[in-house]
C-alpha positions in Angstrom: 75.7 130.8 122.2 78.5 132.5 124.5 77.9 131.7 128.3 77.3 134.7 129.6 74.1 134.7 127.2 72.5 131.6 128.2 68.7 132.1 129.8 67.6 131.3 132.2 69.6 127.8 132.9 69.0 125.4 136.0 71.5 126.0 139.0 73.3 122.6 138.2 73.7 123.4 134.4 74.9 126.9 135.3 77.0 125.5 137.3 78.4 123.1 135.0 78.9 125.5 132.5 80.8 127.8 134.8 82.8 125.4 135.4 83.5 124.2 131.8 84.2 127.8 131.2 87.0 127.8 133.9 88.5 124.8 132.6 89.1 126.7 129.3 91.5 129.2 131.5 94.7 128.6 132.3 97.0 126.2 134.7 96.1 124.6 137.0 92.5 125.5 136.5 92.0 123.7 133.3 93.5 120.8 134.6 90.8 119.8 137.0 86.9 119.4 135.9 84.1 117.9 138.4 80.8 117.7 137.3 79.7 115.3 140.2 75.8 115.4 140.7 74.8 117.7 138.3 72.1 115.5 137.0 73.3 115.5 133.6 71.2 112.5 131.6 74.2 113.9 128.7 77.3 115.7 128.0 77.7 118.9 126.0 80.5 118.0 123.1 82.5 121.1 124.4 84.3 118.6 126.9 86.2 116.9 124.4 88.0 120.3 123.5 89.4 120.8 127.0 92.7 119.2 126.0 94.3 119.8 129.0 92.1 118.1 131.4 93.8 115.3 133.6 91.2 115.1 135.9 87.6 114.6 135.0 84.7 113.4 137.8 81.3 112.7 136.0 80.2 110.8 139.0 76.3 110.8 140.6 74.7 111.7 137.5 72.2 109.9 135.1 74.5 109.0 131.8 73.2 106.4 129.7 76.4 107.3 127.1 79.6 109.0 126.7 80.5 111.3 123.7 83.2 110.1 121.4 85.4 112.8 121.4 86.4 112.1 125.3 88.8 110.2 123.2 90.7 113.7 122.5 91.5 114.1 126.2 94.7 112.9 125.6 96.3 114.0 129.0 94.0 112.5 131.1 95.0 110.4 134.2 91.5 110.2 136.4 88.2 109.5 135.3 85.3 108.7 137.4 82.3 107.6 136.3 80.5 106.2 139.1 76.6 105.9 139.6 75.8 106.7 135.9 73.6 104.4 133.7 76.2 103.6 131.4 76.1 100.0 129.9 79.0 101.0 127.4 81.9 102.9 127.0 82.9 104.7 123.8 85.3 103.3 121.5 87.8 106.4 121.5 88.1 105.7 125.2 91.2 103.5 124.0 92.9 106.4 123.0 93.4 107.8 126.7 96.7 106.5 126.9 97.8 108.2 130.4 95.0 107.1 132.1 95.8 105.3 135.3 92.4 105.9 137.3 89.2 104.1 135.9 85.9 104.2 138.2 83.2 102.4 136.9 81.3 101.7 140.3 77.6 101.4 140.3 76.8 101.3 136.7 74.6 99.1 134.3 77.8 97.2 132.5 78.0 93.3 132.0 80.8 93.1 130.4 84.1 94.8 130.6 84.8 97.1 127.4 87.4 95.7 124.7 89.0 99.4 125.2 90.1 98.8 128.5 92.1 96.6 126.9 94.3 99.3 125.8 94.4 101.2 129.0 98.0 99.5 129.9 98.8 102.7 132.3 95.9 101.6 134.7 96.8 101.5 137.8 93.2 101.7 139.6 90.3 100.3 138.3 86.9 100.1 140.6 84.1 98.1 138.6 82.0 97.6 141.5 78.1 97.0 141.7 77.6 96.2 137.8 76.3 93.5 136.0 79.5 91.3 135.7 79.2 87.6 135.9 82.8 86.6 134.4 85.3 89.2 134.4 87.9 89.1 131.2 90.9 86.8 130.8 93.0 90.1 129.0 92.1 91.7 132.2 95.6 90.1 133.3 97.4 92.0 130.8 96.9 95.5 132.5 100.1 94.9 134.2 100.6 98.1 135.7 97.4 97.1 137.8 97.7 98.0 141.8 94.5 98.1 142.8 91.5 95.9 141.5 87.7 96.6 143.0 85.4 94.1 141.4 82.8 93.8 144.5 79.1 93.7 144.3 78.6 91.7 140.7 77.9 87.8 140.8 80.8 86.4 139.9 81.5 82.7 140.4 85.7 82.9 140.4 88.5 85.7 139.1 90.6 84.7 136.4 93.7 83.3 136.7 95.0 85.7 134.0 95.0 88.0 137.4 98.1 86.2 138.6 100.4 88.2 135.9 99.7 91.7 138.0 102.5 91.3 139.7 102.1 94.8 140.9 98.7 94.1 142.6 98.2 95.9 146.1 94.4 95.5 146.7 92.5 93.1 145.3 88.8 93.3 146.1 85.8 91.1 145.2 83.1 91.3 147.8 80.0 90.5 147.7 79.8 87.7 144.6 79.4 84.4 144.7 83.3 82.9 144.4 83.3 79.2 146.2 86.9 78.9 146.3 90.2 81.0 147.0 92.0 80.8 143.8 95.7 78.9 144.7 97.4 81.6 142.0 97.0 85.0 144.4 99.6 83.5 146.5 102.0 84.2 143.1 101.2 87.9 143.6 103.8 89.3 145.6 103.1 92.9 146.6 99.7 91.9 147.7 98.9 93.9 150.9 94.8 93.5 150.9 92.8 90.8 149.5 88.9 91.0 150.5 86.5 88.5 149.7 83.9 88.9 152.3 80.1 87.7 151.6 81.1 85.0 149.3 80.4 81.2 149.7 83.8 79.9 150.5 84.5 77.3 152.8 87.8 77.1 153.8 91.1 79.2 153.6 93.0 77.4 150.8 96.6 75.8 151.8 98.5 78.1 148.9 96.8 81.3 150.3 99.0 80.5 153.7 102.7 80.8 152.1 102.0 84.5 151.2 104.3 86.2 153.2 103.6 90.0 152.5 99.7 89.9 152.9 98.6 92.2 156.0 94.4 92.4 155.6 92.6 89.2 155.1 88.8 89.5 154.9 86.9 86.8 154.3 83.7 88.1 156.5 80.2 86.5 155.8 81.5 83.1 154.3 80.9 79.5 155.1 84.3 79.0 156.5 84.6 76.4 159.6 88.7 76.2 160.8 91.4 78.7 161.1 95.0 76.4 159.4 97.7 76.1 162.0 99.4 77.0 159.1 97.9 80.2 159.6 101.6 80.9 161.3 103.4 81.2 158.0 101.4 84.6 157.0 103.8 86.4 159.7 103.0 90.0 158.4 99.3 89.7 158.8 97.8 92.7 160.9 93.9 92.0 160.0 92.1 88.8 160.2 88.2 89.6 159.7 85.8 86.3 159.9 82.9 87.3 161.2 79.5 85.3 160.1 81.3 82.1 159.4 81.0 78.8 161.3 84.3 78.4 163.2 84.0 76.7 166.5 87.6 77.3 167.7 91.0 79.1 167.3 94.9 77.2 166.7 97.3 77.8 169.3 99.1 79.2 166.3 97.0 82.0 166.1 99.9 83.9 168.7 102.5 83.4 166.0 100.8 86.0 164.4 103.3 88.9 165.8 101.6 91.7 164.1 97.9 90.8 164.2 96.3 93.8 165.6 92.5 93.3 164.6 90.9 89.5 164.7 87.5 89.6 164.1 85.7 86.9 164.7 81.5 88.0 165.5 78.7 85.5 165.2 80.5 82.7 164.9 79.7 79.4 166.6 82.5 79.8 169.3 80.6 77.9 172.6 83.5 78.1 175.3 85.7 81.1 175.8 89.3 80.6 173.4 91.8 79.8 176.4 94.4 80.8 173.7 93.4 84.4 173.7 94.6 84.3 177.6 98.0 84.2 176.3 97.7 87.2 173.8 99.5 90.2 176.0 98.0 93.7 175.8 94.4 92.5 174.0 91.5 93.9 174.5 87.9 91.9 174.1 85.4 93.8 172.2 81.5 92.5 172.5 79.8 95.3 171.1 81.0 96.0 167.9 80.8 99.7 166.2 82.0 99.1 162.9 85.1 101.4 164.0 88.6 99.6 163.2 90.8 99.8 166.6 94.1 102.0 167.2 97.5 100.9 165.5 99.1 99.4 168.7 95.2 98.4 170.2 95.2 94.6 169.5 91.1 93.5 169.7 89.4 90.9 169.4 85.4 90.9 168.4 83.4 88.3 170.0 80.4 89.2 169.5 77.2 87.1 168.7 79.1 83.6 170.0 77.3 81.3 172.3 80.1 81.4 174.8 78.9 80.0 177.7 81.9 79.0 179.8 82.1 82.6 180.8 79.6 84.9 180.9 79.3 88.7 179.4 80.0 90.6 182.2 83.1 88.8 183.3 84.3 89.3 179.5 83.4 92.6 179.2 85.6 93.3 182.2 88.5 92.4 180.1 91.5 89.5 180.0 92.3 90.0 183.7 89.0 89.8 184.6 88.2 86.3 182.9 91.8 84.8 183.8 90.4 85.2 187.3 86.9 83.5 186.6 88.4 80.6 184.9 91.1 80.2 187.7 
């Protein structure tokens, strides 16, 4: 039945029809198709015609499956699929060999789909919040990789096929249950990001401190008790988050760190006031925390939640001047 002669249709499947009917038109129009929270529970075959889609969001809606002619969308590049149902992936996905944005996030998967596999343009891929416990070892072989999100499963340790994606930028896997920093991510060298907050690791791992291009370490909500001295060696490091851990002190090496802007160290078991930080010109002490990251040239450090004693609030909240004086 032509569009135009559908009855009386729900808003959100009007509009999703509208919208497949402008993707039939021409450039750039039928380049672009979001159906984002249209409460769709399925999808009408007519997608897998629109050949010239490269961008497709399906995201917020309530799909248990995916047709298998989304295989035919041969120039696609993006496809989101977050906050579905899905707990598979059809097999024609393979055939989407352009495709260098994959968003899984929030879905019902426990393992990662053989087709992946063949999705060797990827250069994004967000699996977070499924049902992963062990993430594939051919996951390594997605070499054009530069960003991996695989946060919010319970994994117990990433693969050390990961240490062929050389290309790697961001590699993300909070919120599992990893015990150990794995020794090969210090092979990956255009890593920039590597977050493992809320994890139960313990220390930060000797081979982790000779990367030399790493800038954002976040290792929040672990068990961790020391900062290395080595710490030093990661010279380009701009963000150092370890807050809810159990250090008791900071190395005098911590100044080395010539671009550290943000050091977060909250609810920690810090008991006298770092005399190190003293020596750290133009910082600022933050002790109540917004969750807002500071200015590029604002150098902070969060105390918040230590039972600093040697000094008390007031005097610290005053600022580095201000405690210099207290403690003489």
């Amino acid at each position: 039945m032509p569009f135009d002669q559908l009855p009386d249709l729900p808003p959100q499947i009007e509009e999703m029809w509208a919208k497949i009917a402008q993707a039939r038109g021409p450039e750039p129009h039928n380049q672009y198709l979001n159906l984002s929270a249209c409460f769709l529970s399925e999808l009408p075959e007519e997608i897998g015609m629109l050949s010239g889609l490269k961008h497709l969001d399906l995201s917020v809606n309530h799909l248990q499956m995916l047709p298998e002619n989304l295989g035919n969308l041969s120039d696609l590049q993006l496809l989101d699929l977050c906050f579905n149902q899905l707990n598979s992936l059809p097999k024609s996905l393979s055939k989407l060999s352009k495709l260098n944005t994959l968003k899984l996030l929030g879905n019902c998967l426990d393992t990662l789909p053989e087709q992946v596999r063949q999705l060797t343009a990827l250069r994004c891929l967000r699996i977070q919040q499924n049902r992963f416990k062990s993430l594939p070892s051919w996951l390594g072989e997605l070499c054009e990789l530069t960003e991996l999100d695989a946060s919010g499963n319970t994994l117990r340790k990433l693969p050390n096929s990961l240490q062929k994606l050389k290309k790697l930028h961001f590699l993300l896997a909070l919120n599992n249950q990893i015990s150990a920093i794995p020794d090969w991510v210090a092979d990956l060298p255009e890593l920039q990001w590597l977050g493992l907050d809320n994890n139960k690791i313990k220390q930060i791992s000797p081979a982790l401190l000779s990367h030399r291009s790493l800038k954002h370490l976040t290792l929040g909500r672990n068990q961790i008790s020391q900062i290395p001295a080595d710490i030093r060696k990661m010279e380009k490091l701009e963000q150092l988050l370890l807050h809810h851990n159990a250090l008791h002190e900071l190395p005098k090496s911590i100044l080395d760190l010539q671009h550290l802007r943000r050091l977060d160290l909250r609810h920690n078991r810090i008991r006298q006031f770092p005399i190190i930080l003293l020596h750290w010109p133009n910082l600022k002490i933050d002790l109540e925390y917004q969750g807002k990251a500071p200015g590029v040239k604002e150098k902070v450090v969060f105390l918040e939640g230590n039972p600093i004693s040697d000094v008390p609030t007031e005097i610290m909240a005053q600022g580095i001047p201000a405690i210099r004086a207290f403690l003489g």
